[in-house]
N, C-alpha and C positions, 0 to 999 in steps of 0.2 A: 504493500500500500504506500507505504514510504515513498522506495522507487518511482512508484507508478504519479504520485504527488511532483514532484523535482520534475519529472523527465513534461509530463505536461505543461511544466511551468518555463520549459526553455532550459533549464538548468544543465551544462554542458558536462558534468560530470554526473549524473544523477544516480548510479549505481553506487558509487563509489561514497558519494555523500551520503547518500539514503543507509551505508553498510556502518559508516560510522557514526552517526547520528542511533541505529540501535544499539549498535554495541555500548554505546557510552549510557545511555538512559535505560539499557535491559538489564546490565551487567555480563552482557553473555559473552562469549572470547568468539575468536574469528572463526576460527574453527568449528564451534556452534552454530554462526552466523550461518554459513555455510552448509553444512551439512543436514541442518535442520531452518530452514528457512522460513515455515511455516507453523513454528512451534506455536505454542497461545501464551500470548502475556497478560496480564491481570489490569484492570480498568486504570491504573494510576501510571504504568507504567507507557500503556500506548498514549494514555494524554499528555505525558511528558514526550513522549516521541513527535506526536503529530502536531504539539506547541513549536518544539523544535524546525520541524518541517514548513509552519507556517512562517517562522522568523527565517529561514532560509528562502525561501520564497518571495521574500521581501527583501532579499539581496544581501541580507549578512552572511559571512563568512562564514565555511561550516565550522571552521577550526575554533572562532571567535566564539562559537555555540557550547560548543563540547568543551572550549575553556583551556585548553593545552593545542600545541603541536609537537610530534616527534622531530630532531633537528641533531641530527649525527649520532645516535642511536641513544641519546636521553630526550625524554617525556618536560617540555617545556612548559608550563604554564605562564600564559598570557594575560594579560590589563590591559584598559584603555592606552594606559600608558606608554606601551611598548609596540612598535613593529613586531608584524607576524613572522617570525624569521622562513625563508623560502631556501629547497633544495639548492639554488645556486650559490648560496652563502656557505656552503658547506665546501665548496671550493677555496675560498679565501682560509680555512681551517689547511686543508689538505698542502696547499700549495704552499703555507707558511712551517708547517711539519718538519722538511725536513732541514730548515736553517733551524729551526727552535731544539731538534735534537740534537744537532750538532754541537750548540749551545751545553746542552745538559747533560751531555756526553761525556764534558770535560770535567765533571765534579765539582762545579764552582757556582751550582744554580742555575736557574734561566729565569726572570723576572720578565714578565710581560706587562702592559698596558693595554686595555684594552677600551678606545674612547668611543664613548655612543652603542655602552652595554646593552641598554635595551633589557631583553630576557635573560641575559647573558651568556646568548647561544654558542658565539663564536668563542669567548673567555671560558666557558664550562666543556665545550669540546675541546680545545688546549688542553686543559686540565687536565681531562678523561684520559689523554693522548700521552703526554708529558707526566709522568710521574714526579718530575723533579721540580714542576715550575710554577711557580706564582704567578696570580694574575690580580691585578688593581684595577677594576672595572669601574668605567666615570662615566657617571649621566647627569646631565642637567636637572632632570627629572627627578622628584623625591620616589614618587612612584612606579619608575620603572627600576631604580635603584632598589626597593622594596622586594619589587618580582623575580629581583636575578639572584637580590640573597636567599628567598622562598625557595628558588630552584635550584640555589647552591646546596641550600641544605637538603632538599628531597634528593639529591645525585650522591649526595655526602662526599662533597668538594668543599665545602662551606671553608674548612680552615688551609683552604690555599688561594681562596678567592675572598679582597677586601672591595666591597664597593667606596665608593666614594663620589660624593659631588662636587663638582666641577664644572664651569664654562669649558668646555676642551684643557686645555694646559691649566687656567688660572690659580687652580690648587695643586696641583703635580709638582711635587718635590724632587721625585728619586727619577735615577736612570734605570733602563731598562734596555734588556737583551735582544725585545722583538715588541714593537708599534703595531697593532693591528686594527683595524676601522673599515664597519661598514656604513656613511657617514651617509647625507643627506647629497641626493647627486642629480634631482629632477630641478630642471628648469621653472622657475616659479611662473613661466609663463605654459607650462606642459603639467601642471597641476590637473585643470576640467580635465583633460583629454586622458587621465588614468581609469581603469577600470572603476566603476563606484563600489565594491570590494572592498580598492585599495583606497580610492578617494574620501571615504564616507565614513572608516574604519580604524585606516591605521593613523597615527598620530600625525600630522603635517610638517610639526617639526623633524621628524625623522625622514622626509620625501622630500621638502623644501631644500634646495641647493643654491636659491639666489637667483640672479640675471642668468646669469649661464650655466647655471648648475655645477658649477666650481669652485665655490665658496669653499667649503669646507676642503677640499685640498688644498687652498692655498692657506688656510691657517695650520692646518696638519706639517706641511710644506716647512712651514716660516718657523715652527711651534717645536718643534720635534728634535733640534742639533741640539737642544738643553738637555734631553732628556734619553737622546740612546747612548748605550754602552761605543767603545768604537767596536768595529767588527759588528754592530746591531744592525737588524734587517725593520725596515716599512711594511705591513700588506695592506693594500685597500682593496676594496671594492669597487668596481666601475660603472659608468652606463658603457650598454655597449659602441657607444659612435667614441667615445673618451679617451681613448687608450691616447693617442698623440697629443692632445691639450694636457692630459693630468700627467706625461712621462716629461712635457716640457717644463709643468710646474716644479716638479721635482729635480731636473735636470739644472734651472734657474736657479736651487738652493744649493746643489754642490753632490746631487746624488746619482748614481746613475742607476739604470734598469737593470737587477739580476733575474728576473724571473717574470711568467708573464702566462694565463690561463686563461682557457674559454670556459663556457658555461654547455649546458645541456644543448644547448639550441647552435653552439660553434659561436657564440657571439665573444667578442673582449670582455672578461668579467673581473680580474684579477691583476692588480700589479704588484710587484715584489722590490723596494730598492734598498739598496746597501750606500756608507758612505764610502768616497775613494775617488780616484782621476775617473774621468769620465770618458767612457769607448767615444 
């Protein structure tokens, strides 16, 4: 019934939403979902589900329903306050891996920053990854600040991860081993033109990038030679058209590009820079 609710209403994933939307209000595992699809549930529990259906229906997110997203194999719980972290953020984790090991390899720590925590997806997947390294997660936000310590402590990372607020650098004292950011990089004039999903949903300050959607690199940019170790690595996150404007911004501060990834779709998603002469 679920299914068949979504898929009427346009809803481009409707199975997929309709399978999570029970599980999360049935209590049932996928595996049940599945194999028994037509079990009977009890009057309070389909009302909870077909509640759910109708707020889907009305274009909120299904993740924002259910209240968590999965985000590099931990269970994230989400707020207003926070971006929905997306499978492409999971690359910006991966592609910074293996400088951050390399770091903690050497027995001497690996201290990370991680600006614009959000849920704390990318900082609590380091974590998960990195046994040896700390991460200082900064949000402007009280309350997304809130949600990444929640999910520190449900992951039971809590005491390698310290949140902190912050305007970007403004409270940052220490140096650090590896910079990581998935900042605000939409055009404030390509705001309407986002899905209402994303527009409607995720917080503005975390999609807002300014005139050209390059704000936040050039303060990461300007912000950042106080605070890495030498031998420290940058990863951001990109739009995909980006890659040559934000490699220049970086390039302009004295860093150059070591590394550099696509996303699911082959678009530019990821940059990596280290300090040193530039190629």
């Amino acid at each position: 019934m679920a299914r068949a609710e979504l898929a009427a209403a346009g809803i481009a994933d409707a199975a997929l939403d309709a399978r999570l939307i029970v599980e999360h209000f049935s209590g049932a595992s996928r595996t049940e979902t599945i194999t028994n699809p037509e079990r009977p549930l009890d009057a309070a529990v389909t009302g909870a589900i077909m509640a759910a259906v109708a707020r889907r229906v009305r274009g909120e997110p299904v993740h924002r329903i259910i209240g968590y997203r999965e985000f590099h194999g931990l269970r994230l719980a989400l707020s207003p306050e926070t971006l929905e972290p997306r499978p492409d953020t999971e690359i910006l984790v991966d592609t910074m891996l293996p400088f951050l090991r390399m770091v903690a390899g050497k027995g001497e720590g690996c201290r990370i920053l991680d600006l614009g925590t959000g849920t704390g997806a990318v900082a609590l997947a380091l974590l998960k990854e990195v046994p040896e390294a700390e991460v200082v997660g900064v949000d402007i936000s009280k309350g997304a600040l809130d949600t990444a310590a929640a999910n520190a402590r449900a992951a039971g990372l809590a005491p390698r991860f310290r949140p902190l607020r912050s305007d970007w650098f403004s409270a940052v004292s220490e140096k650090f081993h590896g910079i990581v950011s998935n900042p605000p990089y939409i055009s404030t004039a390509e705001l309407n033109d986002l899905q209402p999903e994303v527009r409607l949903y995720d917080p503005l300050r975390a999609l807002d990038g300014g005139a050209n959607g390059l704000d936040a690199y050039q303060i990461i940019a300007t912000g950042a030679g106080a605070h890495l170790e030498e031998g420290g690595h940058i990863g951001v996150e990109i739009g995909y058209r980006q890659k040559d404007e934000v490699t220049g911004i970086f390039r302009a501060a004295g860093y150059r590009l070591v590394a550099a990834a696509r996303d699911f779709g082959g678009n530019d998603r990821v940059l990596v820079f280290g300090l040193g002469k530039l190629a």
